[in-house]
N, C-alpha and C positions, 0 to 999 in steps of 0.2 A: 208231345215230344218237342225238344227244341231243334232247332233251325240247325244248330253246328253244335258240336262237340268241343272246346278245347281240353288237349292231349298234354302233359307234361310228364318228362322224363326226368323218374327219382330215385330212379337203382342203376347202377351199372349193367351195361352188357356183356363185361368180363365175365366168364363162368355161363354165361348164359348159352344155350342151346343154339347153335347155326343158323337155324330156322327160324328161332326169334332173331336174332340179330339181324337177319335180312327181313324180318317184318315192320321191326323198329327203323329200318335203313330206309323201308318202302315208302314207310309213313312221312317222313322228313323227320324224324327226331335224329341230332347229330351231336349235340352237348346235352351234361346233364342240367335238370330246373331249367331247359327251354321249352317254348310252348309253342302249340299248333293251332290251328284249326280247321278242321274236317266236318265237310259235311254229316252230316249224321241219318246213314243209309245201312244196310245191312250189311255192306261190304267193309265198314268202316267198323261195325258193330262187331264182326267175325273174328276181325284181328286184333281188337279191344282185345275181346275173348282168350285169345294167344298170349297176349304178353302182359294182362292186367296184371301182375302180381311187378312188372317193371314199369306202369305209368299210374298217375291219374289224370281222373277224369271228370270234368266237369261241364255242364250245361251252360252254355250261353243264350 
């Protein structure tokens, strides 16, 4: 597994579920096609889980 995860946000949160919105908000994602990076732990893994259908995700 790698080290960090970089996160990028490529759907809107319009329309989207409350509880995603405030997981995406957790994460730091604030524009969309901006990118993160987050350690890559299980916590970070959970809410991947949550809102993968609104980022990608790739290995660094």
């Amino acid at each position: 597994m790698a080290d960090k995860l970089k996160i990028t946000l490529v759907r809107s949160t319009i329309g989207a579920k409350p509880m995603h919105r405030k997981t995406v908000a957790s994460m730091g994602l604030r524009k969309l096609n901006k990118s993160i990076e987050l350690p890559d732990n299980p916590a970070t893994r959970g809410q991947i889980e949550q809102i993968k259908h609104l980022i990608k995700v790739e290995a660094v």
